[in-house]
C-alpha positions as a Markdown table, in Angstrom:
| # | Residue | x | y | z |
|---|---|---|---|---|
| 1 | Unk | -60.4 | 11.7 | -96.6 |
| 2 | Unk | -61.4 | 14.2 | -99.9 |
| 3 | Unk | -59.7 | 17.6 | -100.4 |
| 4 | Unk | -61.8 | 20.4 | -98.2 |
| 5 | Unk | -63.1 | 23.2 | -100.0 |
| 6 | Unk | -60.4 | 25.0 | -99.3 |
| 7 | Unk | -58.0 | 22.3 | -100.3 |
| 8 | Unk | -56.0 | 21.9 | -96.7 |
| 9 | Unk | -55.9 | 18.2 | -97.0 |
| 10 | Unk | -53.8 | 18.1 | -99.6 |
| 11 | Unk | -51.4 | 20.7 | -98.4 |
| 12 | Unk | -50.6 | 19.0 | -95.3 |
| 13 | Unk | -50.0 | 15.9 | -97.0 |
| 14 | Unk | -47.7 | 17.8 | -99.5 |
| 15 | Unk | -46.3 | 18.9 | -96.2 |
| 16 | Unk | -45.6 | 15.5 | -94.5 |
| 17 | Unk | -44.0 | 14.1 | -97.6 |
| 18 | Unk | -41.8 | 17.1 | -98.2 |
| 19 | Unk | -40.7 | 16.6 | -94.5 |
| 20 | Unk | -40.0 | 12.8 | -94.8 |
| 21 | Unk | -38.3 | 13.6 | -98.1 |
| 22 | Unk | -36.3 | 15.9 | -96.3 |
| 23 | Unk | -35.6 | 13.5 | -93.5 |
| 24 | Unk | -34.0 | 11.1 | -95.8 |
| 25 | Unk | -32.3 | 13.0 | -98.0 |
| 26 | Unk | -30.2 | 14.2 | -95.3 |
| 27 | Unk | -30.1 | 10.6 | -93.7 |
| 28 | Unk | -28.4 | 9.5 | -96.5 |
| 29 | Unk | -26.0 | 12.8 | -97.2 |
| 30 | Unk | -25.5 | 13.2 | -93.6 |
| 31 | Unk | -23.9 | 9.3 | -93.2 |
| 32 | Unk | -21.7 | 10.1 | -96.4 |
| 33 | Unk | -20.3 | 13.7 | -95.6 |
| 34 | Unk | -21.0 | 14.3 | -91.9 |
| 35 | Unk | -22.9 | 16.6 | -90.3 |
| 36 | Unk | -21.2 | 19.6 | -92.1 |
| 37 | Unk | -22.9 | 19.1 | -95.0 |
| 38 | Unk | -24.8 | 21.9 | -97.2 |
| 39 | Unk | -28.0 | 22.5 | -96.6 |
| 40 | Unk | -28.9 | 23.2 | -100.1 |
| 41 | Unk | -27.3 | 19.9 | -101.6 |
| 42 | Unk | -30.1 | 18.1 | -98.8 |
| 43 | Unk | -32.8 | 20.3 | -100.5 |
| 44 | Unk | -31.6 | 19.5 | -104.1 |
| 45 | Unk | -31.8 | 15.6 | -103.3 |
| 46 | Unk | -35.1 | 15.6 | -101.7 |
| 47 | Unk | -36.5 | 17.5 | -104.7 |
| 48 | Unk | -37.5 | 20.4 | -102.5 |
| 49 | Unk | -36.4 | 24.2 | -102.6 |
| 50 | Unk | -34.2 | 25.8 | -100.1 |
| 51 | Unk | -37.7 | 27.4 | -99.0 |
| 52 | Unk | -39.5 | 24.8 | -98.5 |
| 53 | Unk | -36.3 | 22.8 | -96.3 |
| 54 | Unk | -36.4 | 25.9 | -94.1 |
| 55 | Unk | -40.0 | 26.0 | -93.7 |
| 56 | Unk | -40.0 | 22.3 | -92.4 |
| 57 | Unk | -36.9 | 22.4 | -90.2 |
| 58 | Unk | -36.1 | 26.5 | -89.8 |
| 59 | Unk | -32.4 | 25.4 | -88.0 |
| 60 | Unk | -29.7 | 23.2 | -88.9 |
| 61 | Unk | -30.3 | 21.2 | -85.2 |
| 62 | Unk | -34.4 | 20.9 | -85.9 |
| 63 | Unk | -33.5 | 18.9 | -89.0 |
| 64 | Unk | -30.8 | 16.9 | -87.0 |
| 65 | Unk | -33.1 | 16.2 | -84.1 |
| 66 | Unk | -35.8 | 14.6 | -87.1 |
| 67 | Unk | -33.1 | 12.6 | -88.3 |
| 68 | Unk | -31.1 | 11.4 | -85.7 |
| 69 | Unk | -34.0 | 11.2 | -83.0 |
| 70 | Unk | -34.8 | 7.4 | -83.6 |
| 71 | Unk | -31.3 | 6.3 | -83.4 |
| 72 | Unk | -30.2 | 8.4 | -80.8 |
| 73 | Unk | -33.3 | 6.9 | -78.9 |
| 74 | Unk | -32.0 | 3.2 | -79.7 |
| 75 | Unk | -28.6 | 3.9 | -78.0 |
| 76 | Unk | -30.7 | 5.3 | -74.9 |
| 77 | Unk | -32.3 | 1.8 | -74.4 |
| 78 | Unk | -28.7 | 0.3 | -74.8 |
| 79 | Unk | -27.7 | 2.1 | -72.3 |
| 80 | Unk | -30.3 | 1.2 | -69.8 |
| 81 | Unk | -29.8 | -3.0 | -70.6 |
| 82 | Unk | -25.8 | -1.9 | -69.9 |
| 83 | Unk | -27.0 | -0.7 | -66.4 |
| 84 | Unk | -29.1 | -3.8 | -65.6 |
| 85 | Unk | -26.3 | -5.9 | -66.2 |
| 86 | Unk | -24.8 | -7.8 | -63.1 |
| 87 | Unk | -21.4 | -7.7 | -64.1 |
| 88 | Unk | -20.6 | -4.0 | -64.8 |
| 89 | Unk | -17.4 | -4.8 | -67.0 |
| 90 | Unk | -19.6 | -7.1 | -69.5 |
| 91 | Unk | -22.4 | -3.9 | -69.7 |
| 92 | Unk | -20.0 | -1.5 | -70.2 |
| 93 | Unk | -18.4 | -3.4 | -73.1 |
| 94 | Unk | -21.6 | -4.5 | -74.5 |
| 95 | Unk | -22.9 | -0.6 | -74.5 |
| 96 | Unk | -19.6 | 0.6 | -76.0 |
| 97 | Unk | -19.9 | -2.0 | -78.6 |
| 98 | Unk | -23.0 | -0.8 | -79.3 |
| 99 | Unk | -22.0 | 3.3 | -79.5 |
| 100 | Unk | -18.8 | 2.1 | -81.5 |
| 101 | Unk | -21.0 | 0.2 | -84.5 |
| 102 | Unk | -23.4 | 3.4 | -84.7 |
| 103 | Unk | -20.2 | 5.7 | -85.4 |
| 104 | Unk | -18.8 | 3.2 | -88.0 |
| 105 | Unk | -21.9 | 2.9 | -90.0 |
| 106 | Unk | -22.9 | 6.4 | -90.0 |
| 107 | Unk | -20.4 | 9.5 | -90.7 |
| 108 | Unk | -23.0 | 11.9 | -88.9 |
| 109 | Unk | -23.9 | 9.7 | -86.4 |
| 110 | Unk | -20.0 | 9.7 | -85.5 |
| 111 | Unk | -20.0 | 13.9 | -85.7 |
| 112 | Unk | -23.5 | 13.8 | -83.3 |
| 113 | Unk | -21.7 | 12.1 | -81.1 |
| 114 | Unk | -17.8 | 13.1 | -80.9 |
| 115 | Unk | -18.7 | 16.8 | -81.4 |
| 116 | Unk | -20.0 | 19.6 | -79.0 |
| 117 | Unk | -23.5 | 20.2 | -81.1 |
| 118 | Unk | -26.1 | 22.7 | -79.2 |
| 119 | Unk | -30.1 | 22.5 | -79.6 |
| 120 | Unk | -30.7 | 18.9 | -80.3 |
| 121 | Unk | -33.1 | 17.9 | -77.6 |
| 122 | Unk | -32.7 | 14.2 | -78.3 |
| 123 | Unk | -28.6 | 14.5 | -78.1 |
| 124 | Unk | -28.6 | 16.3 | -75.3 |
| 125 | Unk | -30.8 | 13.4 | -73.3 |
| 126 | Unk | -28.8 | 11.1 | -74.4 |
| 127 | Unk | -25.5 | 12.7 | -73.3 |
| 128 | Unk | -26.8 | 13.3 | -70.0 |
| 129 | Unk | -27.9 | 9.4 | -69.9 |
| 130 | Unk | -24.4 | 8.3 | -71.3 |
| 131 | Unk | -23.0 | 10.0 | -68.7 |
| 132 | Unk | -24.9 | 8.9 | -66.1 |
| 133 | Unk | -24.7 | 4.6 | -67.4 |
| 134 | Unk | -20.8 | 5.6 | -68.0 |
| 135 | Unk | -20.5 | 6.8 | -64.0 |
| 136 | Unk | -22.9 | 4.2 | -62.9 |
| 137 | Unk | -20.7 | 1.0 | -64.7 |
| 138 | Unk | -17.7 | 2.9 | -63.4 |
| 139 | Unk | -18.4 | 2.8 | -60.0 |
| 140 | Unk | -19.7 | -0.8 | -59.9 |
| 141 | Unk | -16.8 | -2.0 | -62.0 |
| 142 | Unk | -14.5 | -0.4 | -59.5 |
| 143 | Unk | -16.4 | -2.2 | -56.8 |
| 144 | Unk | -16.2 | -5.4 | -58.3 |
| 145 | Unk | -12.8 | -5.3 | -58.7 |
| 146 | Unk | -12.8 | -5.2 | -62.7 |
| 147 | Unk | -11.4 | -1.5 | -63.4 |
| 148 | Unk | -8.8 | 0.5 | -61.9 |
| 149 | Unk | -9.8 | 2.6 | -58.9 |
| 150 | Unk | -8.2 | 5.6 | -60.5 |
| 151 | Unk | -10.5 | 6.3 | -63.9 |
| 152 | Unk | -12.8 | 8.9 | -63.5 |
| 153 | Unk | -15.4 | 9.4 | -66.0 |
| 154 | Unk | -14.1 | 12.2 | -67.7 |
| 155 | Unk | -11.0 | 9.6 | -68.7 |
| 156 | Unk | -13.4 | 7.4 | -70.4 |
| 157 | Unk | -15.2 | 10.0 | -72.4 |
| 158 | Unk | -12.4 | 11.9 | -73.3 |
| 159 | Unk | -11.1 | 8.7 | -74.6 |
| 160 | Unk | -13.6 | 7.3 | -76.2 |
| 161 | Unk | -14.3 | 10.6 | -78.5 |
| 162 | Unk | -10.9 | 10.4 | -79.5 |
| 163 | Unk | -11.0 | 7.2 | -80.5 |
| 164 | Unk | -14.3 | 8.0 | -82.4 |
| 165 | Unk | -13.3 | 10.2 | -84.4 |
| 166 | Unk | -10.5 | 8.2 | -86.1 |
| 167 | Unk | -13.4 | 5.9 | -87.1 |
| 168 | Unk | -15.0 | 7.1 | -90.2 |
| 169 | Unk | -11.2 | 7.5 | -91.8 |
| 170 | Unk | -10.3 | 3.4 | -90.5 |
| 171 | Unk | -13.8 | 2.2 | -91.6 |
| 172 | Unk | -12.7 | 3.1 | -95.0 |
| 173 | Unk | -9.7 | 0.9 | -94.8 |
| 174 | Unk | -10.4 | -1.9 | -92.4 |
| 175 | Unk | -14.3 | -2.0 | -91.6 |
| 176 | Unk | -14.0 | -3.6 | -88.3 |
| 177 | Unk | -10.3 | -2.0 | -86.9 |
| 178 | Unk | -11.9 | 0.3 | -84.4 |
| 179 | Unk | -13.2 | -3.4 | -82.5 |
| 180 | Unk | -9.6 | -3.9 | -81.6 |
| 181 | Unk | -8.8 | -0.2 | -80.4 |
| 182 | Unk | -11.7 | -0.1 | -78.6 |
| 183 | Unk | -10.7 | -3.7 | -77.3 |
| 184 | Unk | -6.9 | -2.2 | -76.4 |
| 185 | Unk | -8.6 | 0.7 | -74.7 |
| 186 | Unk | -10.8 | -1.3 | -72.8 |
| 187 | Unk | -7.8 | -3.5 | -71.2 |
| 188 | Unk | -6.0 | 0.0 | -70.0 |
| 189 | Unk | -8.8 | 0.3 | -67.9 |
| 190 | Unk | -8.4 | -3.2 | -66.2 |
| 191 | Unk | -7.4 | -3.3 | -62.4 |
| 192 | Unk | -4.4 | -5.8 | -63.2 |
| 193 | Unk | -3.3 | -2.9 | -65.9 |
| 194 | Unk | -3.2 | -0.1 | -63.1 |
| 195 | Unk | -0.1 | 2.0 | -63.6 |
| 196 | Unk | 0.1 | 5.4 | -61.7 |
| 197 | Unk | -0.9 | 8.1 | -64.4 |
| 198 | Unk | 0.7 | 11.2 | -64.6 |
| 199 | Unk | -2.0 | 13.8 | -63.9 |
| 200 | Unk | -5.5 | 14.5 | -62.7 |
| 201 | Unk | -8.2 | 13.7 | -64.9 |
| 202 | Unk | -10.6 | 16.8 | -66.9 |
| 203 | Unk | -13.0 | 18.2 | -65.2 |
| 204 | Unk | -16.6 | 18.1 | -66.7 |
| 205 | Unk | -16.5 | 21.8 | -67.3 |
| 206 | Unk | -12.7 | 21.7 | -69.0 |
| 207 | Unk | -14.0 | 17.9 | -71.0 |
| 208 | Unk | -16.9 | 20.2 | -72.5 |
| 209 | Unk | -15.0 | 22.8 | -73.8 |
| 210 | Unk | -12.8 | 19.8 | -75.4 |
| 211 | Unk | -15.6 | 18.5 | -77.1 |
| 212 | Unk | -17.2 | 22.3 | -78.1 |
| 213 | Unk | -13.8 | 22.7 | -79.6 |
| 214 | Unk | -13.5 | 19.6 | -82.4 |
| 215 | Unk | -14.9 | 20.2 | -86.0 |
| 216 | Unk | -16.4 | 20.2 | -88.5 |
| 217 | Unk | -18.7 | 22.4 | -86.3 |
| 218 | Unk | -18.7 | 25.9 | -86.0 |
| 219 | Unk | -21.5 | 27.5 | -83.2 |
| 220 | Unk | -23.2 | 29.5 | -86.1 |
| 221 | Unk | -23.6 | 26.2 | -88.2 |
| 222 | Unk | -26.3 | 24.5 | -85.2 |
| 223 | Unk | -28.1 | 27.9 | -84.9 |
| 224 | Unk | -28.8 | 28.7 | -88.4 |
């Protein structure tokens, strides 16, 4: 379709290709430096002003949302194949196998999800649904007999961000080392492992504040 009168046409299209040069510019900064990275430098390599970036995506978590929506969807279906699996053990593996590679390739991807970041709709779906698969695999590994009666969920989160965020600093050294931690964890949680553990798990509330606590984050950076 021709320019209107007015020439509108052409300023929305300006529009959507400002936006997808926004989108990937920040893709690509985003899996180098993290999630912490300067605004400005993802205006400056999408060719675009600091005016026009804030236009498109007016806080830090809009333009995380654009970028991080598809994946973040992706690892939402993984979770619901995990849950359909008859053996529990084999879909929990396979789903943490599937989280794990997503932090190893992408820096930011590895911040989204080891960090407490607010006003992301698309995160904050997905943590509710990782939660819920995470509980669900629990319960029916427990029954089956495949994982210690004594893990709460709260162990395996807790664990599994710790071991995440040492990812992006082994991935630099030895690109597939976080399979065998993830591997080592994985056999701690074994019902022939079971040792009696020292004390009582986090509680949801005390495991958020955990994760709201970890950088490179600061509260003003998602609100900005």
């Amino acid at each position: 379709m021709g320019a209107s009168e007015d020439g509108t046409t052409p300023l929305r299209r300006d529009a959507r290709r400002n936006r997808e040069l926004l989108i990937s510019a920040a893709r690509q900064i985003y899996a180098e430096q993290g999630l912490d990275a300067p605004l400005d430098e993802i205006a400056r390599r999408a060719g675009v002003g600091n005016a026009t970036l804030y236009r498109r995506f007016p806080t830090r978590a809009a333009l995380i949302e654009a970028v991080f929506h598809d994946s973040l969807t992706a690892t939402l279906r993984a979770g619901e194949e995990a849950r359909r699996s008859a053996d529990a053990w084999s879909g929990l593996t396979a789903y943490l196998e599937h989280v794990f590679a997503g932090l190893a390739a992408d820096r930011g991807a590895n911040d989204l999800m080891t960090t407490g970041i607010s006003g992301v709709p698309s995160l904050e779906a997905l943590h509710q649904h990782n939660r819920e698969t995470i509980d669900m695999l629990i319960e029916r590994a427990q029954r089956q007999g495949t994982m210690r009666d004594d893990i709460a969920t709260e162990d395996l989160l807790f664990t599994l961000a710790a071991l995440g965020r040492v990812v992006p600093a082994s991935v630099a050294v030895s690109p597939d080392a976080w399979r065998r931690y993830l591997a080592l964890l994985l056999d701690g949680l074994r019902a022939e492992a079971a040792r009696p553990l020292p004390v009582p798990p986090l509680t949801p509330d005390e495991l958020g504040g955990v994760l709201r606590g970890l950088g490179p984050h600061r509260a003003s950076r998602t609100t900005q």
